[in-house]
Structures are given as structure tokens and as C-alpha cells.
Rosetta silent file (secondary structure, phi, psi, omega in degrees, C-alpha in Angstrom):
SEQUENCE: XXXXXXXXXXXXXXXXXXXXXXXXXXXXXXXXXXXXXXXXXXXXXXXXXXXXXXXXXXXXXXXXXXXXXXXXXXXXXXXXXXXXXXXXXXXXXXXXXXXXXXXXXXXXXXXXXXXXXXXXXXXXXXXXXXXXXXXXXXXXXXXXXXXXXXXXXXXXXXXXXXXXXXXXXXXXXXXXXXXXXXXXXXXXXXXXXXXXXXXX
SCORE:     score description
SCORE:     0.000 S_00000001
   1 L     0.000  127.068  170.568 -116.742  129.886   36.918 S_00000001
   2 L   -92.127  121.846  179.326 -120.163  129.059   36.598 S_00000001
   3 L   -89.282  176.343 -129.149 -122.401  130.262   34.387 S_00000001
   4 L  -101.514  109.813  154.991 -126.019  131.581   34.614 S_00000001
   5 L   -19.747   94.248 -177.917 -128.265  128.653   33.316 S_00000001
   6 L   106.319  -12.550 -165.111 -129.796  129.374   30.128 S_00000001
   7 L  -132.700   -7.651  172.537 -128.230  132.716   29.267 S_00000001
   8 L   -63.176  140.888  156.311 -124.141  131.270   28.821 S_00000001
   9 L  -111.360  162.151 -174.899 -122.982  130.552   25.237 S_00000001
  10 E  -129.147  130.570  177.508 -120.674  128.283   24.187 S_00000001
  11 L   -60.898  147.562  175.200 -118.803  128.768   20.841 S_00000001
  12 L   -27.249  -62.393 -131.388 -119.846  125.271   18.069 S_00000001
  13 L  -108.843   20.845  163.932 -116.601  124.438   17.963 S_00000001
  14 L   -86.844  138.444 -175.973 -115.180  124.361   21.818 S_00000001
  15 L   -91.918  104.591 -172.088 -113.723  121.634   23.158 S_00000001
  16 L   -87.041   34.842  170.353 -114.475  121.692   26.795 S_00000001
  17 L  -113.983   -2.799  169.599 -112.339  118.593   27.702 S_00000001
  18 L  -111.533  -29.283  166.985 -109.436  121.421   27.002 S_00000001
  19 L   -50.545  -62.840 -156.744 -111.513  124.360   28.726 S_00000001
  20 L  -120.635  126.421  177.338 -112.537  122.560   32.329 S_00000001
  21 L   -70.904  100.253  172.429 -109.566  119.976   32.826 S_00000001
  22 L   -47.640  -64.081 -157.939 -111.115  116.264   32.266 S_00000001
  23 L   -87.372   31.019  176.366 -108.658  114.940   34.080 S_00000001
  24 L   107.908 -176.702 -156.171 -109.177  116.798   37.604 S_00000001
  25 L   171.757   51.672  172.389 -107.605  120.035   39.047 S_00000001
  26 L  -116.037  141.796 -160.441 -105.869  118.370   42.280 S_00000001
  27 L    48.222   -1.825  167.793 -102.589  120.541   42.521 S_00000001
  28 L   -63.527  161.054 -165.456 -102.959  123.114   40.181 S_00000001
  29 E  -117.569  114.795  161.304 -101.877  126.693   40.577 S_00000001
  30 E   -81.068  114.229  176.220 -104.620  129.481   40.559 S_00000001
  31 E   -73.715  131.748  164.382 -103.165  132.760   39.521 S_00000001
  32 E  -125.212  118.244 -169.938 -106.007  135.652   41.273 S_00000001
  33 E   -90.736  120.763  171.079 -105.305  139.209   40.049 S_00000001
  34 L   122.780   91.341 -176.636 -106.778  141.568   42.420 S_00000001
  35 L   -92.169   62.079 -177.861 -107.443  141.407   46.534 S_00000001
  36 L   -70.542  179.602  170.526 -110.785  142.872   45.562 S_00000001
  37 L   -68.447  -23.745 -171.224 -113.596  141.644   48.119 S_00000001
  38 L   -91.491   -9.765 -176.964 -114.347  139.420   45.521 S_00000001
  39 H   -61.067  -27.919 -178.592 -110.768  138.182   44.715 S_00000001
  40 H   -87.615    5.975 -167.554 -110.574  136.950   48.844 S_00000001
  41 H   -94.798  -20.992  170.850 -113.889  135.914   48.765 S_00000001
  42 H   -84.692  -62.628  154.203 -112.344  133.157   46.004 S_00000001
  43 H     9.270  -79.148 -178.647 -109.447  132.721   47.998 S_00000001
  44 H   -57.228  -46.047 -153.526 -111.597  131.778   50.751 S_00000001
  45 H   -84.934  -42.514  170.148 -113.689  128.991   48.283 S_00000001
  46 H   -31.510  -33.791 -175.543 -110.298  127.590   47.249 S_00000001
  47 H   -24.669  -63.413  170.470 -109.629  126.675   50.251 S_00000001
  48 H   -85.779    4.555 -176.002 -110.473  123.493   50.427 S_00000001
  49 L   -82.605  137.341  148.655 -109.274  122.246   47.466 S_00000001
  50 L  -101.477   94.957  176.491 -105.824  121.356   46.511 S_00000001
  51 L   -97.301  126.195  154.508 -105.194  123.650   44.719 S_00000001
  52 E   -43.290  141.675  117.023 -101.828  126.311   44.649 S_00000001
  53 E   -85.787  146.588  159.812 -103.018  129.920   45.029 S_00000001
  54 E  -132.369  165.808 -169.966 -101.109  133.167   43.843 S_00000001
  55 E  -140.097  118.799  151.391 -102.199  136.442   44.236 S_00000001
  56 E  -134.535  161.456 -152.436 -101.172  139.871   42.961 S_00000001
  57 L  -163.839   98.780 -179.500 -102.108  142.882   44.447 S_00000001
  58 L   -67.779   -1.487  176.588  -99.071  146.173   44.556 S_00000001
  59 L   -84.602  -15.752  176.499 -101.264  147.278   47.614 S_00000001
  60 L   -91.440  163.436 -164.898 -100.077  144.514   49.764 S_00000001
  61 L  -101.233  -53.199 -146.768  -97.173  144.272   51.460 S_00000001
  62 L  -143.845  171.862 -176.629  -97.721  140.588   52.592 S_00000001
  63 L  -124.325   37.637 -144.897 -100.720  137.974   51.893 S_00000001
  64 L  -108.779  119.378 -168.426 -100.721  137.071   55.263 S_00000001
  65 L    99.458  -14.403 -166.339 -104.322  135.515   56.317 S_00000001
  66 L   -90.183  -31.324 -177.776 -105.264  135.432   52.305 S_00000001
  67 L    77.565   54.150 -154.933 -103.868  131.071   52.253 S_00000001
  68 L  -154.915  129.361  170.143 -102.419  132.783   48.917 S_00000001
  69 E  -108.534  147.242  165.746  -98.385  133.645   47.915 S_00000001
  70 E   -72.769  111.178 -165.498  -97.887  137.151   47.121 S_00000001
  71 L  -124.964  156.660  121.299  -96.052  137.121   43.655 S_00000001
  72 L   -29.888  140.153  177.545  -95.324  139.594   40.993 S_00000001
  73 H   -58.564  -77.880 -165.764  -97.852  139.719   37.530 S_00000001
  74 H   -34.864  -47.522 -174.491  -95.189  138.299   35.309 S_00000001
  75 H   -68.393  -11.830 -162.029  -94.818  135.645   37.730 S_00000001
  76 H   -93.807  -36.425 -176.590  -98.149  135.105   38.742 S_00000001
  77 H   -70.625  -35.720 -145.884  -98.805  134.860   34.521 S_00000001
  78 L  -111.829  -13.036 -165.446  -96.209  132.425   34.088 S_00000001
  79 L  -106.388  -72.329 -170.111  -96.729  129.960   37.210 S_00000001
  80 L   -23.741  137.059  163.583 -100.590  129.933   36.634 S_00000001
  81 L   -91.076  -39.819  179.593 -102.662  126.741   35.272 S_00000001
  82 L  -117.714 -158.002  132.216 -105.575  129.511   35.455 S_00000001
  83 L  -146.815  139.815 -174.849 -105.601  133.221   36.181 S_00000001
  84 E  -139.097  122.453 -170.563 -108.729  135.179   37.100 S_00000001
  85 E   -72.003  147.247 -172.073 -109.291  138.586   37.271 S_00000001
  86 L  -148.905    5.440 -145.651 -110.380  140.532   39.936 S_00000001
  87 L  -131.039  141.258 -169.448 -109.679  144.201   40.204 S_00000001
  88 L   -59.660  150.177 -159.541 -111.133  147.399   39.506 S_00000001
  89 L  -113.435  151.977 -147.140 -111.258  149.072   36.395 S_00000001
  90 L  -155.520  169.147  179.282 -109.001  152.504   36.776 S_00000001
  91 L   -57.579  -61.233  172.250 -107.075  154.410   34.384 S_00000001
  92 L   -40.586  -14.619 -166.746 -103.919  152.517   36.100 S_00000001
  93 L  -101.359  -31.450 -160.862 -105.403  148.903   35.156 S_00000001
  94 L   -51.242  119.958 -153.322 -106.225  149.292   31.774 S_00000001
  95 L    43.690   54.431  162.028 -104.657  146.428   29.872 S_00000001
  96 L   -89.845   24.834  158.129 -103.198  145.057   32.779 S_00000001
  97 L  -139.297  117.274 -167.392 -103.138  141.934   31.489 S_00000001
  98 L  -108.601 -173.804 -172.849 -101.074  142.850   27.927 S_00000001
  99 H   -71.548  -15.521 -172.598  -99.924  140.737   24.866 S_00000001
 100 H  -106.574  -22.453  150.058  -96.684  140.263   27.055 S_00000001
 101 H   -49.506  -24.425 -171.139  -98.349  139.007   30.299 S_00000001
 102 H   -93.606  -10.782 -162.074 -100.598  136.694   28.074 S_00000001
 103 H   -82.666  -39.780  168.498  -97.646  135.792   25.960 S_00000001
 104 L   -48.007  -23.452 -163.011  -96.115  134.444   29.611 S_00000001
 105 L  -114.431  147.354 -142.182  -98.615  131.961   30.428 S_00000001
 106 L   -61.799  131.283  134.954  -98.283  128.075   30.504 S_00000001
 107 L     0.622  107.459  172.800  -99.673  126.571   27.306 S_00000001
 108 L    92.171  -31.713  161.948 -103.221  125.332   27.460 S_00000001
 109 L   -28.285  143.483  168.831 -103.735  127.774   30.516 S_00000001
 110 E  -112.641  138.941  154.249 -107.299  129.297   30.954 S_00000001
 111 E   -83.987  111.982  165.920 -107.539  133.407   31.155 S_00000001
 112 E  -138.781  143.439 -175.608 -111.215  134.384   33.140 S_00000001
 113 E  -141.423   91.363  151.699 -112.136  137.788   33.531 S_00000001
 114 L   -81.932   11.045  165.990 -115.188  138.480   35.366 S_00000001
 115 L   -64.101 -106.101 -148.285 -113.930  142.237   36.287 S_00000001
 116 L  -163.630  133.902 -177.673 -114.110  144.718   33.619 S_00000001
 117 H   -73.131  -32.795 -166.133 -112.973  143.962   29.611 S_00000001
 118 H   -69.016   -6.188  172.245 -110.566  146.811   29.542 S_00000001
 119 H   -83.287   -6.072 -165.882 -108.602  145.182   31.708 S_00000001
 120 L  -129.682  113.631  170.095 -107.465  142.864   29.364 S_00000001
 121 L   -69.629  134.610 -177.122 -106.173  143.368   25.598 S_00000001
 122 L   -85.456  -43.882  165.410 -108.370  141.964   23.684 S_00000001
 123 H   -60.436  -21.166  162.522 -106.569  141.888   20.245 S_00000001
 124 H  -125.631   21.452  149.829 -104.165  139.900   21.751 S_00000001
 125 H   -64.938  -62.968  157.037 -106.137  137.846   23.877 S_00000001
 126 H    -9.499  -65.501  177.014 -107.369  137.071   20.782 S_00000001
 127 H   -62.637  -45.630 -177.235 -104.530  136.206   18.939 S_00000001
 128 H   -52.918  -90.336  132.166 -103.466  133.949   21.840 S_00000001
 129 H    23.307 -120.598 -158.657 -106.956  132.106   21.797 S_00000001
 130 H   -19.485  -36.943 -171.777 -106.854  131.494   17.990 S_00000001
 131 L  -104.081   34.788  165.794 -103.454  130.129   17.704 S_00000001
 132 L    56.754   14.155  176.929 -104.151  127.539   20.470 S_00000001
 133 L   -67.579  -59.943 -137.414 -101.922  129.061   23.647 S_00000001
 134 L  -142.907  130.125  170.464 -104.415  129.780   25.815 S_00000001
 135 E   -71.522  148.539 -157.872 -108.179  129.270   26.802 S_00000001
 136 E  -129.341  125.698  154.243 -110.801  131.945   27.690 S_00000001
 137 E  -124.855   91.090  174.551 -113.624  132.284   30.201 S_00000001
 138 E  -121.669  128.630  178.213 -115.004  135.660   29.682 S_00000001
 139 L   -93.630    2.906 -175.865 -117.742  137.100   31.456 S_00000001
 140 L  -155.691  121.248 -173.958 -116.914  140.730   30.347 S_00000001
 141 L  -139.977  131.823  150.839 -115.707  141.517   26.706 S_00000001
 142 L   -48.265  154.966  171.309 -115.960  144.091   24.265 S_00000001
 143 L   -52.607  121.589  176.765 -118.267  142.598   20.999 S_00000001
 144 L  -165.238  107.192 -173.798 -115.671  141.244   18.968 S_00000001
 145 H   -67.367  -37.310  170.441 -117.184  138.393   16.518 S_00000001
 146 H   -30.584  -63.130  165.727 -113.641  136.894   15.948 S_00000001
 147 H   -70.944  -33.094  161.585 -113.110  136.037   19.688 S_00000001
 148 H   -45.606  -42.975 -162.605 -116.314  135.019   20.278 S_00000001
 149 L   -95.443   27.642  167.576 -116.479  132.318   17.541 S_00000001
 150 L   -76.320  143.172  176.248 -113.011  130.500   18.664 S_00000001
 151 L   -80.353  143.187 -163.388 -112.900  126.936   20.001 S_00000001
 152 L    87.348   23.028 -175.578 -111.755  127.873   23.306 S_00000001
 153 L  -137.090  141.026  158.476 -113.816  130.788   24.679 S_00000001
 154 E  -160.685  135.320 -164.652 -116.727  130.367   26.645 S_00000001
 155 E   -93.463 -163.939  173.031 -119.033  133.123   27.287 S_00000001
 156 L   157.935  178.261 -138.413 -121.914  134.670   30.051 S_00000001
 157 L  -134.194   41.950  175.047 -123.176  137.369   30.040 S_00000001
 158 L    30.983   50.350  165.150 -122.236  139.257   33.364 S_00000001
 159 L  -137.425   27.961 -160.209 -125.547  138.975   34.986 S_00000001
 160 L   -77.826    0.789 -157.881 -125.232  136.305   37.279 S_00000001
 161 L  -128.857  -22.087  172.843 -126.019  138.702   40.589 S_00000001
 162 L  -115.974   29.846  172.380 -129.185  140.262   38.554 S_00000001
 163 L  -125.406  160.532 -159.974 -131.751  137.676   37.517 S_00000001
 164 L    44.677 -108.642 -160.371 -134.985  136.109   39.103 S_00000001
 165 L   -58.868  -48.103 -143.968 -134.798  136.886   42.780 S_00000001
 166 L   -65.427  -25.577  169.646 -131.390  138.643   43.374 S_00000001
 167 H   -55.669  -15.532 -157.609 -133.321  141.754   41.770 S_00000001
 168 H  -114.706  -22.585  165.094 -135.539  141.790   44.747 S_00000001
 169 H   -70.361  -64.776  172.332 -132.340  141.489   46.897 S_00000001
 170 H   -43.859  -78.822 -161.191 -130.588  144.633   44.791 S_00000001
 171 H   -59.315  -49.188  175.034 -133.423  146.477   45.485 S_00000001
 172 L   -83.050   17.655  160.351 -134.069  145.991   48.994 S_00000001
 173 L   -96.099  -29.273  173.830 -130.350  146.595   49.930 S_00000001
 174 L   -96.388   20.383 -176.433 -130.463  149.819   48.096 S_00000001
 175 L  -103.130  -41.995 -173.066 -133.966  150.944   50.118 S_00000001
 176 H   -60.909  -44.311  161.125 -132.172  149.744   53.196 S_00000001
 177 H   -67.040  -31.744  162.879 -129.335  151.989   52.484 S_00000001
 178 H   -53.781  -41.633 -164.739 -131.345  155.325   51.740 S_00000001
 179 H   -72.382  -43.580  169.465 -132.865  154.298   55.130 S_00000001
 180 H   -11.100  -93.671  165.137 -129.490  154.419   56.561 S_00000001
 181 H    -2.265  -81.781  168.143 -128.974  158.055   55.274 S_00000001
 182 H   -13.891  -68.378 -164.360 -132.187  158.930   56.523 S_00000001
 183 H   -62.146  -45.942 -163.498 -131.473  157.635   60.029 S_00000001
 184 L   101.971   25.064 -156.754 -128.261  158.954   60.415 S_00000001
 185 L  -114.876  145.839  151.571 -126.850  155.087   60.985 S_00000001
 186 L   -67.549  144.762  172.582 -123.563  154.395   58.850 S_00000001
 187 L   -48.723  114.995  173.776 -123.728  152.513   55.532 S_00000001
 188 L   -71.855  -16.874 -178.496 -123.551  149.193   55.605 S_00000001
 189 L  -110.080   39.581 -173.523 -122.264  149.146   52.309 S_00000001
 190 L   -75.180  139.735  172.714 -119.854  152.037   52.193 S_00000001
 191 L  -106.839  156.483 -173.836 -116.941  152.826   49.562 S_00000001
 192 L  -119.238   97.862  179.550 -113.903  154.566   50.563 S_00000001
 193 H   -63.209  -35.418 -143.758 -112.565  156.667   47.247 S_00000001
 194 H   -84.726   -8.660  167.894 -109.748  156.805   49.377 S_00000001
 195 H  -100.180    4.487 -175.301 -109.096  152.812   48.829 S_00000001
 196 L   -50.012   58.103  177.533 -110.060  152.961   45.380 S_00000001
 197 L  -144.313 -155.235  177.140 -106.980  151.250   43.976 S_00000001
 198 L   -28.220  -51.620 -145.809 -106.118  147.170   43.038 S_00000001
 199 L   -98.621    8.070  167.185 -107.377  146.128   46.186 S_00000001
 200 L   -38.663    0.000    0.000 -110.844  148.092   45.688 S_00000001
């Protein structure tokens, strides 16, 4: 994941030759939780890499068109070099990635959650972290100085869509849409409550 020039931190004491794989990422298996727009929109960037993908998502039937296999979470946790979050945050999600999904995944593995922190327990992300299983990329956390200062975390600061210009984007997409309204034209940006679930 990249982070926003200037505004990421990196704990003193991480070693980012165990965070970002020194020696390459040809064949590795990307876990992606979530067939949010943005989880295929990663999909899609994967592509060309070779790279495994898995994906779960209980709204699909089939992955068919995603270039992705449709697995179970334990399985998706346990197969993964990374897993990355993707999915909405709901009643239904909260700590949908628990101490026994993180407890599942390969040694050395990185956990990134650019979603929503509640999706993830944090006390035993935490624990996990500290005691060397598993590596961290979080762009969305609760404040927690403990996880922060671990060798093996590396932060941003969930603003990567709202600095310099892209405000000036945000803004004219949400003048464009009032004009919509106005007009009497459909939304280009419309939500559906009624799809509101994983693959939201």
C-alpha cells in the first residue's frame, strides 16, 4: 500500500526488509477480504503480477470475472502471504478478522486494513504483532500507543483521497451531484442500502 508522502509514520524500530518482502513477491498469495468496489478495483491492479489472489466475500456465489478463487475466511487467513481488507463496516463485520482468524495466518504474513479499524481486533492484532507472527499495514486504527510503537507496523493516516488537489475533485463531484438532483438526471454516484452488505 502506499503511503501519502510526508504524512506516513514508521515505528524506530521496524524492519522493513520483513514488512515489504526484499526478496520479491513473484508467486505469492494475496488474501482480499471484501468484493467492495475497491477490493475488485485491487483485483484488477494485481493482475499483472504473479501473484495468487483469494477473495472472500459470503455475497458471492462464484468469483467468476474477479481473476480471484473464492475461498472461505479461515482459509483465505491461512493460505495468505498478505491479506487486505476491504469491506464495509456493519454491525455483521465487526471483528471480522478475530484473534482466531489472525492466529491462522502464515508466520511473517502482513495484515493491511485500509477499511474501517473495527473490523479488526485490535488487542489481538496486537498481541500477534508484538510476539513476532505477523506484520501490520494499518491505515485505520483505534489510538493504541502499544501497537503503534512495535517493529512491524507501519502507519498512514487514511487521507490519501483528501489532500492537495483531490479536495478540489471531492468537491466538484459533490456540486455535480446536487446538480444531478436538481436536474432530475440519476446519480452518478448512487448507493443502494439495499446492497449494503460485504460486497458494499
Amino acid at each position: 500500500m502506499a503511503a501519502v508522502p510526508g504524512l506516513h509514520r514508521e515505528p524506530a524500530r521496524a524492519d522493513h526488509d520483513t514488512i515489504w518482502s526484499a526478496g520479491g513477491n513473484a508467486g505469492r498469495t494475496v488474501g482480499v477480504i471484501g468484493a467492495s468496489a475497491v477490493g475488485r478495483k485491487l483485483l484488477e491492479l494485481l493482475r499483472p503480477f504473479d501473484l495468487h489472489a483469494l477473495l472472500y466475500d459470503p455475497t458471492l456465489a462464484t468469483a467468476d470475472g474477479l481473476d480471484a478463487e473464492l475461498v472461505e475466511l479461515p482459509e483465505l487467513m491461512a493460505r495468505s502471504d498478505v491479506v487486505t481488507i476491504h469491506a464495509p463496516e456493519l454491525p455483521e463485520t465487526r471483528h471480522l478478522v478475530g484473534a482466531r482468524e489472525i492466529a491462522l495466518m502464515r508466520p511473517g504474513a502482513t495484515l493491511i486494513n485500509t477499511a474501517r479499524a473495527s473490523l479488526v481486533d485490535q488487542d489481538a492484532l496486537t498481541k500477534a504483532v508484538a510476539r513476532g507472527h505477523i506484520h501490520a499495514v494499518l491505515d485505520v486504527a483505534e489510538p493504541d500507543d502499544e501497537l503503534f510503537g512495535l517493529p512491524g507496523v507501519l502507519l498512514t493516516p487514511h487521507v490519501a483521497g483528501s489532500v492537495g488537489t483531490e479536495l478540489h475533485r471531492l468537491a466538484a463531484g459533490a456540486v455535480a451531484e446536487v446538480a444531478n438532483i436538481v436536474a432530475g438526471r440519476p446519480l452518478r454516484y448512487a448507493v443502494d442500502p439495499a446492497a449494503q452488505h460485504l460486497k458494499a
